[in-house]
C-alpha positions in Angstrom: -0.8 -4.5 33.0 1.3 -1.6 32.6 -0.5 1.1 30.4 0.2 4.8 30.2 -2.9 6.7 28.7 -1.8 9.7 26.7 -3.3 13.3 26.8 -6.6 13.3 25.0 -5.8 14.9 21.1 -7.2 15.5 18.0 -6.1 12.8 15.9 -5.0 13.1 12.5 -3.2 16.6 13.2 -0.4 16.8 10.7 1.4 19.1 13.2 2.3 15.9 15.6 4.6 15.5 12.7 6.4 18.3 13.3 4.6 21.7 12.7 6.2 25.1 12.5 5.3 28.0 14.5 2.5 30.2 13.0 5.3 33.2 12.2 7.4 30.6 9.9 8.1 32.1 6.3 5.5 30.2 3.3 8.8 28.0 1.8 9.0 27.0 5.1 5.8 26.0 5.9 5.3 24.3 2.1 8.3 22.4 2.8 6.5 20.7 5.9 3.5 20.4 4.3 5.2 18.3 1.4 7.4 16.5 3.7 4.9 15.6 6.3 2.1 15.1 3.8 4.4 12.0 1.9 5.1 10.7 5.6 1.5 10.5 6.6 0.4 9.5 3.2 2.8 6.7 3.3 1.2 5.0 6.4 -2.2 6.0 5.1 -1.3 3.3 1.9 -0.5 0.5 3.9 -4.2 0.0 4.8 -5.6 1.4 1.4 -3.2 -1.1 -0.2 -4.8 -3.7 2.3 -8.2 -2.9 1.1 -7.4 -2.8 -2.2 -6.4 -6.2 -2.0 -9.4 -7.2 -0.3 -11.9 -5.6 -2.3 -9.6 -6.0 -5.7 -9.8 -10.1 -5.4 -12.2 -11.3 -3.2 -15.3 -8.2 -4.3 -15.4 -7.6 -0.2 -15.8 -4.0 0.7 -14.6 -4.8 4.2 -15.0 -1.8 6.5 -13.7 -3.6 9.3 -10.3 -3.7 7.6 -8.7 -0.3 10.1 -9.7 -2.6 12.7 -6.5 -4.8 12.3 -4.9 -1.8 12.4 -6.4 -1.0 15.9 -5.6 -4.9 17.2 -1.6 -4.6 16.2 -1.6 -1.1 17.9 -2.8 -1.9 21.2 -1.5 -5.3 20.7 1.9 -4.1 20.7 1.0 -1.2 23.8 -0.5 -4.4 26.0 2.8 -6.7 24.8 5.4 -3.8 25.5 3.4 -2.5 29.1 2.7 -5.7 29.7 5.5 -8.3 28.9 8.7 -6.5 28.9 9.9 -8.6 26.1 11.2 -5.5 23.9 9.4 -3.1 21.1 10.4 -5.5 18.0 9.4 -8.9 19.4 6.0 -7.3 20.5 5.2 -5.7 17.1 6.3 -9.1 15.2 3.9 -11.1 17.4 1.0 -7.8 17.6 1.3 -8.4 13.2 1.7 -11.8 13.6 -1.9 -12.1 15.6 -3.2 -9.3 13.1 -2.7 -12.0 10.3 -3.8 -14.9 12.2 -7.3 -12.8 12.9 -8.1 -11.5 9.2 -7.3 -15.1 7.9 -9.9 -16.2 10.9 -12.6 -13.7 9.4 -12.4 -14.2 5.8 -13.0 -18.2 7.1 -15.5 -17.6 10.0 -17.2 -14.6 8.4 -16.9 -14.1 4.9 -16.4 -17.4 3.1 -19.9 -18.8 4.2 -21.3 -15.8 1.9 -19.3 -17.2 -1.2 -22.2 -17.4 -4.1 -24.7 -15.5 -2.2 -27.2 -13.5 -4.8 -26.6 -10.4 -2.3 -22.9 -11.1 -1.3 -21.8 -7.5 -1.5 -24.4 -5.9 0.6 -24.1 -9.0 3.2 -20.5 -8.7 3.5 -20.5 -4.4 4.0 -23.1 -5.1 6.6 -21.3 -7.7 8.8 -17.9 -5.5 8.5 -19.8 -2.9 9.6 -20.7 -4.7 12.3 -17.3 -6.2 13.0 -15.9 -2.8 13.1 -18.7 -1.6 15.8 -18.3 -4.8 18.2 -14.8 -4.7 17.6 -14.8 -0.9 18.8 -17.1 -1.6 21.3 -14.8 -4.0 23.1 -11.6 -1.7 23.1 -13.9 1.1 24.8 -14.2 -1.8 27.2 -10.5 -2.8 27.9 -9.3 1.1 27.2 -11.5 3.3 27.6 -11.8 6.3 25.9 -8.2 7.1 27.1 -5.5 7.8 24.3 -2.4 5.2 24.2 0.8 6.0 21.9 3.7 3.2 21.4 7.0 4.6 23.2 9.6 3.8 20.3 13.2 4.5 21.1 14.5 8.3 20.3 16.6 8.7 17.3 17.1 12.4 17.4 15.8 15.6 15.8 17.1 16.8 12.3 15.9 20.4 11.2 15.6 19.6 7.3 15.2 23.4 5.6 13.8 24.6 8.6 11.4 22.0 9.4 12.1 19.7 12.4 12.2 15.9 11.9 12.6 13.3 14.0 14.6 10.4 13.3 11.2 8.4 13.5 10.0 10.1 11.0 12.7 8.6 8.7 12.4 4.8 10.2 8.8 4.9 9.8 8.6 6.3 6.3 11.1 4.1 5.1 9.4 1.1 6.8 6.1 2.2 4.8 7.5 2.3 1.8 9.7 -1.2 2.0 6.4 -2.4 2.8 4.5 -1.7 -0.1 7.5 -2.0 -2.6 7.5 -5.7 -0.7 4.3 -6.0 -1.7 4.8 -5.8 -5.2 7.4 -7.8 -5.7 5.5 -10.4 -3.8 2.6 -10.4 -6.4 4.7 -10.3 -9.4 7.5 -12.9 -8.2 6.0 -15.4 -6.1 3.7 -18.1 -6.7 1.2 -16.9 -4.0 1.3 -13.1 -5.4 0.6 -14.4 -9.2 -2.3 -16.6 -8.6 -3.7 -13.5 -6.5 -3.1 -11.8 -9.5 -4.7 -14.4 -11.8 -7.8 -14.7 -9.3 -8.3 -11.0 -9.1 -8.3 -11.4 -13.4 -10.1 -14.4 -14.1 -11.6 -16.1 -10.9 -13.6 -19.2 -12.9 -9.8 -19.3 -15.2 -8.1 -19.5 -12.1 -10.5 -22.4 -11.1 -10.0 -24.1 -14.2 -5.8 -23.5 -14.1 -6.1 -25.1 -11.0 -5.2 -22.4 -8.1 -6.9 -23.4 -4.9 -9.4 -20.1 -4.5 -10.0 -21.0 -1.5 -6.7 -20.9 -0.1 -5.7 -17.6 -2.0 -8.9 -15.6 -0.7 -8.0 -16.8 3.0 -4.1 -15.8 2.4 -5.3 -12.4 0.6 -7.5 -11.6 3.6 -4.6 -12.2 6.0 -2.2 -10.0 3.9 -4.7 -7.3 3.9 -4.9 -7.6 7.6 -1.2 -7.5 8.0 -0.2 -4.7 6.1 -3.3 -3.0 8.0 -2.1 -3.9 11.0 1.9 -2.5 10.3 -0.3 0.8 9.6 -1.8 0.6 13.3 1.7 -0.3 14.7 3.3 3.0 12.7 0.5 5.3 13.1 0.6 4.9 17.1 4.2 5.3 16.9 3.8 8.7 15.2 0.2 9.8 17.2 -2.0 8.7 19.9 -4.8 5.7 19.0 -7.8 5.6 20.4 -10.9 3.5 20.0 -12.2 5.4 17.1 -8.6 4.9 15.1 -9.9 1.9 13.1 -13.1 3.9 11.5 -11.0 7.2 10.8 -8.9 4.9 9.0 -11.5 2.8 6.3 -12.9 5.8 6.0 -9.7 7.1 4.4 -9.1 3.9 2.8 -12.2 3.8 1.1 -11.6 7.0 0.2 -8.4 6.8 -1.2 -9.5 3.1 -2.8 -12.3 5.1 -4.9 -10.2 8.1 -5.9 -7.1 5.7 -6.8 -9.2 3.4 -8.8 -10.7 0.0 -7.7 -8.1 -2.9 -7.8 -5.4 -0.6 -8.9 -2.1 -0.8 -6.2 -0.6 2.3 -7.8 -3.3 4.5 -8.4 -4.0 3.7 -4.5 -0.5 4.4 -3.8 -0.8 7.7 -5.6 -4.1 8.4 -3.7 -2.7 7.9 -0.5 0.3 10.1 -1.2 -2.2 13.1 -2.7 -4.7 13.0 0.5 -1.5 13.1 2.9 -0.7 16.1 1.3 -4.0 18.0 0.7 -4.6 16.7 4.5 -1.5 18.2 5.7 -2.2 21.6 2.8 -5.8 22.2 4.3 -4.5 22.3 7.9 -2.0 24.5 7.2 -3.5 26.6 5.0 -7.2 26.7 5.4 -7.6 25.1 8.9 -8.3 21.5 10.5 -12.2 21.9 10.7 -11.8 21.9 7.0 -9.7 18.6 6.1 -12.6 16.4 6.0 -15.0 18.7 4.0 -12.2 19.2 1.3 -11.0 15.4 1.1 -14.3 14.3 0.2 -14.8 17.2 -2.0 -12.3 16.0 -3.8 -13.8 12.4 -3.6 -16.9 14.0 -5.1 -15.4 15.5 -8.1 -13.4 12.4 -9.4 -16.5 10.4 -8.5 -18.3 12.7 -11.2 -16.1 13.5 -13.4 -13.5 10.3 -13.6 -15.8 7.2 -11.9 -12.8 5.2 -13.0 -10.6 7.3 -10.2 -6.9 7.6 -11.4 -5.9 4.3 -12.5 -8.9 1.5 -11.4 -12.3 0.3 -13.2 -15.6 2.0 -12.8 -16.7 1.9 -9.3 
């Protein structure tokens, strides 16, 4: 198996997107912030989005769900080392699996808990768990090493100053087709609607005659594919590691909370608004700081607006 460990990073540093030297004028260096910010926020709501559909319908605060994200990354690494068979056809079957596998858990692992008096605790525990075995085995396969996806070079644009890659662009614009697929799903299709009407009314739905059952295995899966497009972008952009998958649920969850609880645009919003304060505090303030002023932030809205932007009290 052909593998090519990277140089050992920091992950999540916004300046892998493109940074500016330290002697760049302000406008300049707002202009990345803004531009990078959107671009990282955008892959950040692929997974939020997942978990929000997750958590929306089904009551599951899974905080295994970045570890789809971890499967299609290396997936597509081992397929495109290993195979030769081409980047597209290895991401396709690395999402593919992805799917396959949350489908699997909500069956295996979740849907035994159905009607359980402490189903929410139960079900945080054993993703907790599935996120630390699940780590655990990559560590064994990996290492500690750090892999990155070698996508195909489509140039360098300087945008107002600010170098871009061409990536940037296909992997934005891949993000957001993603999530703008998503909605039309659930408001055109019959799949999407009775997710909808589940999510609303899950003894109506009963009644109406949607098969639960089948929608909370499908939303599971759909969760863990959109996740797992996030861990085929992200180690486009950066380096993954073992650890990937818990960096990000923990911005997930985040972004969930501040968003609102079951709400797809207030989560959308959220993800946008931490890629930016994410990419404003390392800039600005410094990278030791990100963390301590995201969940600042959390703090605050859980205080003063429970309800987060556009979601239910959490």
């Amino acid at each position: 198996m052909i593998l090519n460990p990277q140089v050992t990073i920091a992950m999540f540093d916004p300046h892998l997107l493109g940074g500016l030297p330290l002697q760049a004028s302000v406008s300049k260096k707002l202009f990345s912030v803004l531009v990078n910010g959107l671009i990282f926020g955008s892959i950040f709501a692929l997974t939020a989005v997942g978990l929000t559909l997750v958590f929306g319908i089904l009551d599951v605060p899974n905080f295994a769900q970045g570890e789809f994200a971890s499967l299609a990354g290396y997936g597509t690494i081992v397929l495109v080392g290993a195979t030769g068979i081409g980047l597209v056809p290895s991401i396709v079957i690395a999402v593919a699996v992805t799917f396959v596998a949350g489908m699997a858990m909500e069956r295996v692992v979740i849907a035994p808990l159905y009607g359980d008096d402490d189903f929410l605790l139960k079900t945080f525990f054993i993703s907790f768990g599935v996120l630390i075995g699940f780590e655990q085995l990559l560590r064994q396969w990996f290492g500690s090493d750090f892999y990155q996806i070698h996508a195909p070079d489509f140039g360098l644009w300087h945008v107002f100053g600010t170098p871009l890659t061409g990536m940037h662009f296909v992997v934005s614009l891949a993000a957001i087709g993603l999530i703008y697929g998503l909605y039309l799903f659930t408001h055109r299709t019959r799949l999407g609607l009775a997710m909808r009407a589940v999510s609303d009314d899950r003894e109506g739905a009963l009644v109406s005659g949607i098969d639960i059952g089948r929608v909370n295995m499908l939303t599971f899966g759909i969760g863990a594919l959109l996740t797992g497009f996030t861990g085929v972008l992200y180690a486009i952009m950066f380096p993954i590691s073992p650890n990937t998958g818990l960096e990000l649920t923990s911005f997930a969850f985040v972004i969930v909370v501040i968003g609102g609880v079951g709400s797809f645009s207030g989560t959308v919003i959220a993800s946008l608004l931490i890629g930016l304060v994410d990419n404003f505090t390392a800039v600005f303030v410094g990278s030791r700081f990100r963390l301590f002023v995201i969940f600042l932030i959390l703090l605050v809205v859980l205080v003063f607006n429970p309800t987060g932007l556009r979601g239910e009290s959490v």
